[in-house]
N, C-alpha and C positions, 0 to 999 in steps of 0.2 A: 616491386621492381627487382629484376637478377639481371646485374652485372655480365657483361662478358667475360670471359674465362680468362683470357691474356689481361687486359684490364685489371685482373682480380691477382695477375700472378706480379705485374709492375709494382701493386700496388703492397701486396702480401711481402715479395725479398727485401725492399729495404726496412719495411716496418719492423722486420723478423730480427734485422741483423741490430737494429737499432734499440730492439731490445732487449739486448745486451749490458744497455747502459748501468747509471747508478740509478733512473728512477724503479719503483715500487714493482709495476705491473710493466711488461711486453707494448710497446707502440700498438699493436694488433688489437690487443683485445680494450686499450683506451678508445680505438676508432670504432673498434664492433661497440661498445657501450653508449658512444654518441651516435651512432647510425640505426640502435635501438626505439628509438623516438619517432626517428624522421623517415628508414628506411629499412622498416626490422629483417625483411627477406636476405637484405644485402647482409647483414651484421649476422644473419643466420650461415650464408654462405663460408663468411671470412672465417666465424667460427668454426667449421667444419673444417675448412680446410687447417686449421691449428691443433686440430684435435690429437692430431700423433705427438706435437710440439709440448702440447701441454703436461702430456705423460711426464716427461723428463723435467717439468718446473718442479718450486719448490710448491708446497702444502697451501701454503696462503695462495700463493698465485693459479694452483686448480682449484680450489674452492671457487674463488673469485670467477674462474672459466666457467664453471657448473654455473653460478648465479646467473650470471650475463647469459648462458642457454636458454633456463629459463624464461629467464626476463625476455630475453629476443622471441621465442616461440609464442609467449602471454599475449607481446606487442604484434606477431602477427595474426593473431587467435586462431594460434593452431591448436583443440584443447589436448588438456593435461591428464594423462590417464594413466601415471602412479607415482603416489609420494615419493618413492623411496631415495630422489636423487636430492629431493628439498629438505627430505629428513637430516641429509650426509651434509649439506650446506648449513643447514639450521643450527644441527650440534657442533658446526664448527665455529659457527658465529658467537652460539652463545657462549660456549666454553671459553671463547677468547673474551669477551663482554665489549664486543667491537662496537664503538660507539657512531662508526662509519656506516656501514653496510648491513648489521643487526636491523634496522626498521626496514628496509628494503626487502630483508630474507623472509623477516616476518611478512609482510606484504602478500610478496611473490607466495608465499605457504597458504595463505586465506585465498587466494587465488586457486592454487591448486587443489585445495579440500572444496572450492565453489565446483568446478569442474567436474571432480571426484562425486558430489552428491553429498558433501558431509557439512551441510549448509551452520552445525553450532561451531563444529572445530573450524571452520572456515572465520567465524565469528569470531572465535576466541583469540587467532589468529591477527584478527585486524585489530584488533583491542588491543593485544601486544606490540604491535606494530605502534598506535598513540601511544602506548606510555611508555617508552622508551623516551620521547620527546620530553621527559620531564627533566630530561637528566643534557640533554643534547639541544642547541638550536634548530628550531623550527625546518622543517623542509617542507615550505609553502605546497608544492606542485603535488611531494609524493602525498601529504596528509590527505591534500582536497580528494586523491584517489581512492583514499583507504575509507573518508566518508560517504565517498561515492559506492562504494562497492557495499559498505554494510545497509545504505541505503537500499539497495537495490535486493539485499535480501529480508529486511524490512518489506516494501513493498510484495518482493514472493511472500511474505506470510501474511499479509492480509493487515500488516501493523501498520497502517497511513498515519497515523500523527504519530510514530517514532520517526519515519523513512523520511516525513516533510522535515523533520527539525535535523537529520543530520544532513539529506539534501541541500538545507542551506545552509548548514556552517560548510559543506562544500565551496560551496557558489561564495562564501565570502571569503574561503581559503585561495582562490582562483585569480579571485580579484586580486588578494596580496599578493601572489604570484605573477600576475600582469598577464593570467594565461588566458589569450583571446580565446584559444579553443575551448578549453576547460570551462571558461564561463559561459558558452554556448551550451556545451552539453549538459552544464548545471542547470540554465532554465527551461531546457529541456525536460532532463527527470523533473524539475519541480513543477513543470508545466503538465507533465506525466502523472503526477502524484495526484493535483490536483483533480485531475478526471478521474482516477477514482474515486476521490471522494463526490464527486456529482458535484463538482464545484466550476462549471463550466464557463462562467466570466474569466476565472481567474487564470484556469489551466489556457483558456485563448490567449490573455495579456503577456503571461510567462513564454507559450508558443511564439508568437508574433512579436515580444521583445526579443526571443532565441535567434528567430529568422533575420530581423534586423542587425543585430551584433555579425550573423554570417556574413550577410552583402557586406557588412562596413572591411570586413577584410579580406571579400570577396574570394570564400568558401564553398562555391558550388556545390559539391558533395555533400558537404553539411547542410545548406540552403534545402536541398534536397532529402535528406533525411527529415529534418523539420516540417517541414510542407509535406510528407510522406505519414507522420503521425499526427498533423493537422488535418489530415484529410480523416483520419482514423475518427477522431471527433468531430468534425462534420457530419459522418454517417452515423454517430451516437446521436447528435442532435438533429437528424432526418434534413440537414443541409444539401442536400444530394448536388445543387451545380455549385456551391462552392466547394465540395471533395472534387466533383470532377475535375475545376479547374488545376486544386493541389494533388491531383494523380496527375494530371497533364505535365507540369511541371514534374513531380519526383522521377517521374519516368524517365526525365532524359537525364539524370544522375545519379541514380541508386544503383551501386555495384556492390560486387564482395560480398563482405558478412551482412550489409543491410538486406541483401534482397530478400532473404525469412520471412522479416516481420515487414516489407514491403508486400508481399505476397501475398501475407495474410490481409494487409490492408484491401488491397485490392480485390480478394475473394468475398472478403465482406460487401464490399461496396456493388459489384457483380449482383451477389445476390440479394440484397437490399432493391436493386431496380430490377429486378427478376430477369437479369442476362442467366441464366445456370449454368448455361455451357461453358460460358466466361468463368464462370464461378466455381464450376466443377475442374477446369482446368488448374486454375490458381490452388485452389485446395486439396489438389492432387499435390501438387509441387510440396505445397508446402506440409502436409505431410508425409515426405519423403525426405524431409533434414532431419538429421541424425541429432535431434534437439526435443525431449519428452514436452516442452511446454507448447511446441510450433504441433508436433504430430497430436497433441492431445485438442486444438482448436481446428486442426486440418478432417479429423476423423467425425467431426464434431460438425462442422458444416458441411461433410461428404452426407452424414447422416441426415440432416436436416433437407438439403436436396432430397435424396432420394424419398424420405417422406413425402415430403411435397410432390413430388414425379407419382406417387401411387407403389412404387416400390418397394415393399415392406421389409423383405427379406435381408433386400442390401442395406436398409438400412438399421436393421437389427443388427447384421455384422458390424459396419460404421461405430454403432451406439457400444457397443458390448468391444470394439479398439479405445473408445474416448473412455469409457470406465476404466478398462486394463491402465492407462497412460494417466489419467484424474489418481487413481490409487498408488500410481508410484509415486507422483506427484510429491501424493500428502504424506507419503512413508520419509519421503528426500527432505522437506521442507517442513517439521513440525514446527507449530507457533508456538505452544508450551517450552519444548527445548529450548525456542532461541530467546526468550522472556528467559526462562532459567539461567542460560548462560550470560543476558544481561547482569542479573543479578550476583552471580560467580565473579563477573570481570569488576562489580562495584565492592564487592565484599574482598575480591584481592588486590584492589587496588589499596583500600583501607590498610589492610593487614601487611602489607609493601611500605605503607608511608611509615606506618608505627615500626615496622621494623628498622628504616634507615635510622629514624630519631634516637632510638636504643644503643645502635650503632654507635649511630654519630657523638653519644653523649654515656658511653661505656666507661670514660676512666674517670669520669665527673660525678664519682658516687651519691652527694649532694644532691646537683642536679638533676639525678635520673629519678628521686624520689618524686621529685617536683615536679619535672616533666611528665615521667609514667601515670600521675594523677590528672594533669592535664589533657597528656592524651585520652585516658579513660573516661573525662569527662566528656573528652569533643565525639569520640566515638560513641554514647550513651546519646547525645546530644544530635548527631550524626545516624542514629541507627532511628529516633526516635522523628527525624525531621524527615529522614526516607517513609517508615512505616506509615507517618501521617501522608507524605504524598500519593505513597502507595494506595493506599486506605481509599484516598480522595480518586484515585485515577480508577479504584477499580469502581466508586461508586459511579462515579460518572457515566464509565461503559455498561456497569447496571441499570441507569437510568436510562439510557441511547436505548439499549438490548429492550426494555419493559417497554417505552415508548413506542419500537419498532414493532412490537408485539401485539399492542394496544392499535395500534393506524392499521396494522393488517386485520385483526380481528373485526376492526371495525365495518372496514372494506369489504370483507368477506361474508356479513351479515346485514351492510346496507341494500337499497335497492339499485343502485347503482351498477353492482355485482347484479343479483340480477338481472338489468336491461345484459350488461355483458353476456351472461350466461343464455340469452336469449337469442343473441346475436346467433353465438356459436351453434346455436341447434338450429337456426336456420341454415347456417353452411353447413352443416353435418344431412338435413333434410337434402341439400343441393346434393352432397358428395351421395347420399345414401343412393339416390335414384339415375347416378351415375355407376353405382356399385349394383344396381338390380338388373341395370341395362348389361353390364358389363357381365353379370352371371359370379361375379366373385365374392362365392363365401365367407372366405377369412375377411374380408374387407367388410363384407355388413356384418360381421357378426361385430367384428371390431369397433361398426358407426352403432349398431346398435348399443353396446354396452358404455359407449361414451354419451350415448343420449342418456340413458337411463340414470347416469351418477350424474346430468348435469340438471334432469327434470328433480330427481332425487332430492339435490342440492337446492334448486328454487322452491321445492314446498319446505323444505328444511327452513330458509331466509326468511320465505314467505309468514311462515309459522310466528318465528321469533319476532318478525317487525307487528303482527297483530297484538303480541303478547305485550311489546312497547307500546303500542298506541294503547291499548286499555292498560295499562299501569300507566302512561301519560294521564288520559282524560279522567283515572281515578285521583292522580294528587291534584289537579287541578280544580277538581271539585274538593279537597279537602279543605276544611275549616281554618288549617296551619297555611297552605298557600294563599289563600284569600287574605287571615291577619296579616301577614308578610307585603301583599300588594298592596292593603289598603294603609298601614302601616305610613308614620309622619315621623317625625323630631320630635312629637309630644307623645307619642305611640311608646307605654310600657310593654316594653318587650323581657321579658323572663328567662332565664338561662335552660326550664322548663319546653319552653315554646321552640329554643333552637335545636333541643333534644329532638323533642318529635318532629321537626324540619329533616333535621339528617337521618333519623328515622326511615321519615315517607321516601326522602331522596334517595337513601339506599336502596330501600324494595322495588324504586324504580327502576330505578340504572346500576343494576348488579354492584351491591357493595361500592358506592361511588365516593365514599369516605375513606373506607380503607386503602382501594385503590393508588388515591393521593397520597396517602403515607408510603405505597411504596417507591415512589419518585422522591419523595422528599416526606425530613421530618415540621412538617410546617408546625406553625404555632395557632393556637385557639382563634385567635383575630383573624389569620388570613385563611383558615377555614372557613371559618362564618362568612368570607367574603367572598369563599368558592361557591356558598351554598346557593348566597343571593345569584350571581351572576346564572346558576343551573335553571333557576326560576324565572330569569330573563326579565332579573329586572336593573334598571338603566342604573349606570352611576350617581347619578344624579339624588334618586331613592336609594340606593347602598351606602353612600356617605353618611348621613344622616340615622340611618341603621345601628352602623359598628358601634359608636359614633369617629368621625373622624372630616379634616377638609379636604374636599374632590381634589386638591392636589396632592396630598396627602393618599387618598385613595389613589391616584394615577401611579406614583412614584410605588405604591406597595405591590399591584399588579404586574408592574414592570420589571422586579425584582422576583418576583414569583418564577415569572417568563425566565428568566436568567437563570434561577437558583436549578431549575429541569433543563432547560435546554443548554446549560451554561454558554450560552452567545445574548447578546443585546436584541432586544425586541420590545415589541408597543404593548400598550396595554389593552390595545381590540386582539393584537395576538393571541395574547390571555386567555380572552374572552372567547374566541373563537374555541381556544383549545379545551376550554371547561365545557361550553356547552355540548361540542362533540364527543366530551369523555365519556 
């Protein structure tokens, strides 16, 4: 919204002359600070026009001019493309150790190093911005922003279970705050977060509570927005008439900075029910915002069009713009860096608290004996409770990483793969004798060499699943399987016999003993348990085995399922997942 010019001049001479008074800062730029919120174009104008006024204030009251710029410009997202003016604000803040506007400046700085591409200093920036608050009362509204924003660079790195847990101290800073918007936009990103993680009940619930909070305060735009990345997930989940219906809606209220990633919704959706022109239009647009993450999925479905069209050429161009845009991407946004400087902002926060204590307790020579051992012990104690969570979090994502490895591998050498790959050579036969008709070379030489590595590929599968079934029907006839099935409660079983069990079982199924140890360090009992379950035999006969009681045996399989997947599951889970190993 911009003001009329006389309007802006009524408004601008008595504010001016008013202040003159004894309060702190100018009438002017108290109105441009509260018009920052609600009306930043307007509070951008006012400022503007003070800009000669401000010359002549004193030091604190252009500083404070500078801030409110920023701040106005962030709030109309106009981006920020160079530190140098947040620097002059920043060092004046801290030098003073302004216990007012310090979290603010810090703020507005992670802001502009986001814009900038400097996505750790950005980082390091909002972290500064929290701990300030140790020393100051809470600012409900600005904090939930500062989580929201590292959130969101969380998410760019591909870090979903950091970006969900600071997402929601968001959304519960929002709440204290009483701020109806802010807690929209919170279930929003968390609703956000969720689809990537392929958690598609949850990221709906969180979407459609978002939408609902909008109506209640009857948010249009918002309403709109929501229903705009509802539809986003719809066409993940091959929903296609309820996207339609949430494009029909987002359409009549998506303005401004949403239409990007409105755009992109729509391109996807276009081409998903194979409208292309629709799709090539939308995907035009939207690789033409001056935004690496919009042009790098716009270049990216221009390409994929044009493949599909039989266009090779354009789409080599297409592919060879989304790689240039993917590689800045990952230059702009490292995950290592911004893990690092998690680490940096928990190591100086440590060495911040231990310094104030020191401080605090400098002329209490006594006590600083006392204390300084305390501290030393809480930080030994403190270093040693991180490294074990650490420990624990990286093995966790070792295990997810090994797991993810093991389901693809498995995929890629079931028969399953290839019925798929069978599939695809029949559409390659279709395309090929569309391509002999057509007279174009590069195009069969193209279908030819993709037949070749997928026939390639199925005698490859083919190979390996003979080579399983005769290692199958060999342990099956072993001596060791049979004692094992025919095996009772009164059945001496030998620590001998479980040997050549996991023996036979490994030569089966590639190392299937060791393999479990890289998921986990299990214990002797719940390997023998794995062993029986590979041999397909019922709980019922395993019980009686280890020895132990079938609910005793249920409760151990269930804990297995947990100790790998760390989430709650059954004990056919289990089962399922051993015998597939």
């Amino acid at each position: 919204m911009k003001w009329p010019k006389p309007l802006l001049i009524i408004i601008l001479l008595p504010l001016y002359f008013l202040s003159c008074d004894s309060k702190p800062y100018p009438h002017v730029l108290q109105l441009a600070d509260s018009l920052t919120n609600i009306c930043p174009d307007s509070a951008i104008v006012l400022l503007k026009q003070f800009k000669d006024s401000a010359s002549q204030e004193s030091k604190e009251t252009q500083m404070y001019y500078q801030l409110l710029t920023i701040k106005a410009k962030d709030k109309a997202y106009i981006a920020h493309t160079s530190d140098s003016l947040m620097l002059e604000v920043l060092h004046y803040y801290e030098k003073k150790k302004d216990k007012k506007y310090l979290p603010e400046a810090y703020y507005y700085a992670g802001r502009v190093y986001r814009d900038l591409g400097d996505a750790p200093q950005a980082l390091d920036y909002f972290f500064k911005a929290i701990d300030t608050f140790s020393d100051t009362p809470i600012d409900y509204k600005l904090i939930s922003h500062i989580y929201t924003q590292i959130g969101m660079l969380y998410l760019y790195q591909d870090t979903y279970d950091e970006a969900l847990e600071v997402l929601r101290k968001a959304y519960q800073y929002n709440i204290l705050a009483d701020d109806s918007i802010g807690i929209i936009y919170s279930l929003r990103d968390i609703g956000r977060t969720f689809t990537t993680l392929n958690c598609a009940d949850s990221s709906l619930y969180y979407y459609k509570k978002a939408f609902i909070e909008a109506e209640q305060v009857h948010n249009e735009p918002l309403m709109g927005i929501v229903q705009s990345e509802l539809s986003g997930l719809y066409i993940q989940l091959e929903m296609y008439p309820e996207a339609n219906d949430a494009i029909q809606y987002s359409n009549k209220h998506i303005k401004g900075h949403n239409t990007a990633p409105h755009y992109a919704i729509l391109a996807d959706y276009y081409y998903c029910i194979n409208q292309l022109d629709s799709a090539t239009y939308y995907y035009t647009q939207v690789a033409n915002f001056n935004d690496f993450y919009q042009k790098q999925g716009g270049y990216k479905g221009l390409g994929n069009i044009a493949y599909k069209k039989g266009q090779y050429k354009e789409a080599m161009e297409y592919f060879d713009k989304y790689l240039t845009y993917t590689d800045s991407i990952k230059r702009i946004t490292d995950t290592n860096t911004i893990r690092k400087m998690q680490s940096l902002y928990n190591y100086q926060l440590r060495e911040k608290q231990n310094h104030k204590l020191q401080q605090k307790n400098e002329k209490q020579k006594f006590w600083i004996i006392i204390l300084t051992a305390t501290i030393a012990l809480s930080i030994t104690l403190s270093t040693i409770y991180q490294q074990y969570n650490k420990r624990k979090k990286q093995k966790i994502q070792e295990q997810q990483r090994l797991l993810n490895e093991y389901k693809e591998k498995q995929y890629h050498e079931s028969l399953h793969y290839i019925e798929y790959n069978k599939k695809q050579l029949c559409q390659l036969e279709e395309t090929l004798k569309q391509a002999e008709n057509e007279k174009n070379e590069l195009k069969l030489n193209l279908i030819n060499a993709q037949k070749e590595l997928l026939e390639h590929t199925n005698k490859q599968v083919e190979a390996k699943q003979r080579t399983l079934q005769f290692y199958e029907t060999a342990l099956k006839k072993s001596y060791i399987y049979k004692k094992f099935h025919l095996a009772n409660e009164d059945s001496k079983i030998k620590a001998e016999d479980w040997n050549v069990l996991a023996e036979e079982i490994d030569k089966t199924y590639n190392r299937f003993t060791s393999r479990l140890y890289t998921l986990y360090a299990f214990s002797e009992r719940e390997i023998r348990i794995c062993l029986l379950i590979k041999i397909n035999l019922k709980p019922s006969k395993i019980a009686p085995l280890i020895p132990c009681a079938k609910q005793t045996l249920t409760s151990i399989r269930k804990k297995m399922y947990e100790k790998v997947y760390n989430q709650q599951g059954s004990p056919e889970l289990w089962d399922d997942f051993i015998r597939n190993f």
